[in-house]
N, C-alpha and C positions, 0 to 999 in steps of 0.2 A: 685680441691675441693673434688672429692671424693676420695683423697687418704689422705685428712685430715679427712672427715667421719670414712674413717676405724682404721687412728691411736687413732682416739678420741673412741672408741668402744674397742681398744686393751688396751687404756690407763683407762676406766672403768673397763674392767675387771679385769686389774691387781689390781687395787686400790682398786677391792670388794673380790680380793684371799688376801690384807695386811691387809684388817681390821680386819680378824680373827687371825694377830700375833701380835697385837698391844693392849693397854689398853683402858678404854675408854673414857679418854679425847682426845686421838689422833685419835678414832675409830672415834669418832664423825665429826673430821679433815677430816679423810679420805671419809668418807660417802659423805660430803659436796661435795670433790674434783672430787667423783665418779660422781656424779649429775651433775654435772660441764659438766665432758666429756661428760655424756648421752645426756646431751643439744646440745652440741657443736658437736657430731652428727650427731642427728639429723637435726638440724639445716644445718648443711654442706652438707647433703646425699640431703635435698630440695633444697638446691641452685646447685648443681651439677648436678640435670636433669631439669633446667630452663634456659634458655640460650633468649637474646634478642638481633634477629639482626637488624642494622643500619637502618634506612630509605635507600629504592634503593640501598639495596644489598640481595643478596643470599646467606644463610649459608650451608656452606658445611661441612657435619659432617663426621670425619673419625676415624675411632672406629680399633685403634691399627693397625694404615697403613692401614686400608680398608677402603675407602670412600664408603660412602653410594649414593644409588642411587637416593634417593629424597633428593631434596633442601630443605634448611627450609626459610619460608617466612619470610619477615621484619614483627619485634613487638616479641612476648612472645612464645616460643616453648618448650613443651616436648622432652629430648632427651634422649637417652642412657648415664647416668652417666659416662662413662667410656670416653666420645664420646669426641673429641677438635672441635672444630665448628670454621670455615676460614671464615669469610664473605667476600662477592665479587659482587662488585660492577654490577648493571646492568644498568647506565647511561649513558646518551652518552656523551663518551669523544673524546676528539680529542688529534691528535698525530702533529704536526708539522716538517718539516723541510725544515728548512731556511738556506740563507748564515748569516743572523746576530745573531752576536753572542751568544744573550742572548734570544732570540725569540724561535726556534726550543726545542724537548727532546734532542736534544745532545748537549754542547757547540762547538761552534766555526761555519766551515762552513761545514752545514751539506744537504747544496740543492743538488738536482738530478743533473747529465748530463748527459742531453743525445741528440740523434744527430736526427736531423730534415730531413723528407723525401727530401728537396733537400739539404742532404751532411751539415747541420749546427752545430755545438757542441755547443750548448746552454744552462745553468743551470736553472732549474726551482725551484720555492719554492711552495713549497705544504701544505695543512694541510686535514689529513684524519678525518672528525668524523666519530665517528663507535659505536655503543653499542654491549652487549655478551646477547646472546639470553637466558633468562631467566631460560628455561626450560632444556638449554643444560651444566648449569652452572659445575654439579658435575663431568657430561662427560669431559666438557672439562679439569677442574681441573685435573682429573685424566689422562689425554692422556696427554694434553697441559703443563698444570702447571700455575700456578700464575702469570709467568713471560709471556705471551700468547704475552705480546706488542710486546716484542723485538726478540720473537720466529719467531712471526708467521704476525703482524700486520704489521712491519718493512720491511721485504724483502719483502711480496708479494706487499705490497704496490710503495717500489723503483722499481720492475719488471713492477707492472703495468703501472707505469706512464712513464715508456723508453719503452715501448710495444707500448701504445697510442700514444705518441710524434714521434714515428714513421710516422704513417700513413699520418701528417701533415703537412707541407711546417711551415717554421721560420714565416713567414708572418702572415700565419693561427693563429697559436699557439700565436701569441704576437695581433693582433688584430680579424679578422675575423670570425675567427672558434673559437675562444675560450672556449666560453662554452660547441661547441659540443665536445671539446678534454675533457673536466672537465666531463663530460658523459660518452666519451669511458672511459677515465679512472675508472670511478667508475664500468662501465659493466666488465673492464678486471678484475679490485679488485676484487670486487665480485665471477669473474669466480676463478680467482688463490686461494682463500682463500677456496673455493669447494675443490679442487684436493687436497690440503691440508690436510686438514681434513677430507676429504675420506678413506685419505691411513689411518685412526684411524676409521673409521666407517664399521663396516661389514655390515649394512644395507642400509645405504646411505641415513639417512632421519634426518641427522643432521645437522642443519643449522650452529650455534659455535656464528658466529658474523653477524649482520645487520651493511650493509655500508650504512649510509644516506646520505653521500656527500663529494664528495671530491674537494676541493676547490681551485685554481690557484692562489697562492699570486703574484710571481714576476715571470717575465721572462726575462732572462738576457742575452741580445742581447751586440757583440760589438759595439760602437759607430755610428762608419761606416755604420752598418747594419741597425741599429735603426734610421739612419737619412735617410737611400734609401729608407725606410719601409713608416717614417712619409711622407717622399717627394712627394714618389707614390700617399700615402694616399689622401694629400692635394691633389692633381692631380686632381684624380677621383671625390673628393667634385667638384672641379672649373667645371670637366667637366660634370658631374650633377645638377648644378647649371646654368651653360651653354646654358644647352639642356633643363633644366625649361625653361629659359629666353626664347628660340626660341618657345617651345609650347606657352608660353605665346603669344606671338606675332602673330605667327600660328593661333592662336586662336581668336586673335582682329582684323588681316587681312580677315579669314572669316568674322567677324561681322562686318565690314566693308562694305564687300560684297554683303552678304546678306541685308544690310539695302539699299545698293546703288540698288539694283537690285528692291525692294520695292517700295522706290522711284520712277525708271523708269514704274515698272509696275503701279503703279496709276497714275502719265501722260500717259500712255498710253492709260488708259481705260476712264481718263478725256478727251483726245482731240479726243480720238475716239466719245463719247459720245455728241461733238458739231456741230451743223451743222449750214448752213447760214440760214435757216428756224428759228432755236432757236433766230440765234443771231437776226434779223430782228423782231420776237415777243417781245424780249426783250427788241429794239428797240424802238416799239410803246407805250408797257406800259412805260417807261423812261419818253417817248414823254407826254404820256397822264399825267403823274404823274405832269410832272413839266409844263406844260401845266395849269394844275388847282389850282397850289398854288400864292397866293396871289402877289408876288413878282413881282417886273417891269423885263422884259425879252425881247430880241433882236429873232425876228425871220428870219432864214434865210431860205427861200423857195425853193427845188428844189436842196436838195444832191444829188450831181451825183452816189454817191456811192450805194446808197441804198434806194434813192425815199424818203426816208424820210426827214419832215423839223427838220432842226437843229434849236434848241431853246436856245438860250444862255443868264442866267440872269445878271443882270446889276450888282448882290451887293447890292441894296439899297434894302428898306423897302417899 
């Protein structure tokens, strides 16, 4: 735009050095066509230091192969006319790679393999999201380039994830431990994408890119392996399941126990509590009660057991 400012400015001036060889129906022609360009301009020279970048990117202004060191923010900026302005994204994207084919950034199969601490060669499918750090945008432009996915996001990411999938057993990595491998990995990334970008930083207080998660789509066990795997698995449920059942039981054989023990202690402190004095008072009142109710009654005089008369009523009224 500003290189149409200045021919519109050379193209005024020439058209105000014609009007003095021309007459003046044409002078008038040409006056017009001069006005023309002084608009067109103007007009250019303003739009050529107003530049607006995207929503959730960074403008990176580079003024005849020098990139500038401040970013320009998203919406309306002042720039150096002269300046071409790259915007670049600061959202987070994610990078994939799968075996299917149309899934992954590369067509075909593009999953990791790599080999499991007990001896496995195993493919994994991954997907990194990652954002570029804001404030590091022009830096990395200038060290990295544009292209930063396939430079720098790409191998340190395949390193990191046959780095971490070391540390793991086939087992681990396909059920167990898996989220904590989806962790190392993201602490290795992280680390690798450091060293990286170090060997470009003389200061060492540039971050480049935030990894916020690196995610474990598939893990690609042979057949064979993936059924010893589930086998085992089931296994250990039955045998957890198992050893519920027996606590559970463990547990109702105590209360069992304990209630039968309950039981015996209160007969115990009941028949401790009885003596022949009780039972022989209890005896007599019996005697006296049924003694004084209205009802026809058999007496028999002279229980051998207990001195007391046995009274036994008839039934009737």
């Amino acid at each position: 735009m500003i290189w149409l400012a200045i021919l519109s400015v050379i193209a005024a001036f020439a058209l105000r050095a014609l009007r003095g060889w021309t007459g003046e129906p044409t002078a008038r022609l040409v006056r017009g066509l001069s006005n023309a360009a002084w608009a067109c301009a103007v007009l250019a020279l303003a739009l050529s230091v107003l530049r607006v970048v995207p929503a959730g990117h960074v403008g990176v202004p580079v003024v005849f192969g020098r990139v500038q060191e401040r970013g320009l923010r998203e919406g309306l900026s002042l720039v150096n006319p002269f300046a071409v302005v790259h915007p670049m994204t600061v959202r987070t994207e994610t990078y994939t790679m799968s075996s299917v084919h149309d899934e992954g950034a590369v067509k075909g199969d593009d999953s990791i393999l790599c080999l499991s601490a007990d001896g496995l060669m195993m493919p994994l499918d991954v997907t990194v999201a990652y954002r570029v750090h804001g404030p590091d945008v022009p830096w990395l432009y200038r060290n990295i380039g544009p292209d930063y996915v396939e430079k720098v996001v790409r191998p340190a990411g395949r390193t990191a994830v046959r780095e971490a999938t070391a540390g793991f057993t086939a087992q681990e990595s396909y059920s167990s431990r898996r989220e904590q491998l989806a962790q190392r990995m993201n602490e290795l990334l992280t680390a690798r994408l450091q060293d990286l970008l170090g060997q470009h930083d003389d200061f060492g207080h540039r971050r480049g890119f935030l990894i916020e998660q690196v995610m474990i789509r598939n893990v690609q066990l042979p057949a064979k392996v993936k059924d010893a795997i589930e086998e085992k698995l089931s296994a250990e449920q039955q045998a957890l399941r198992m050893r519920f059942v027996l606590e559970r039981e463990r547990q109702e054989a105590e209360r069992k126990r304990i209630e039968a023990r309950g039981i015996a202690d209160f007969q115990h402190i009941v028949s401790a509590g009885i003596s022949e004095q009780l039972l022989a008072w209890k005896g007599i009142e019996a005697t006296e009660q049924l003694a004084r109710s209205d009802n026809a009654k058999v007496v028999v005089i002279g229980n051998p057991k207990n001195g007391l008369p046995l009274i036994l009523p008839t039934g009737r009224d």
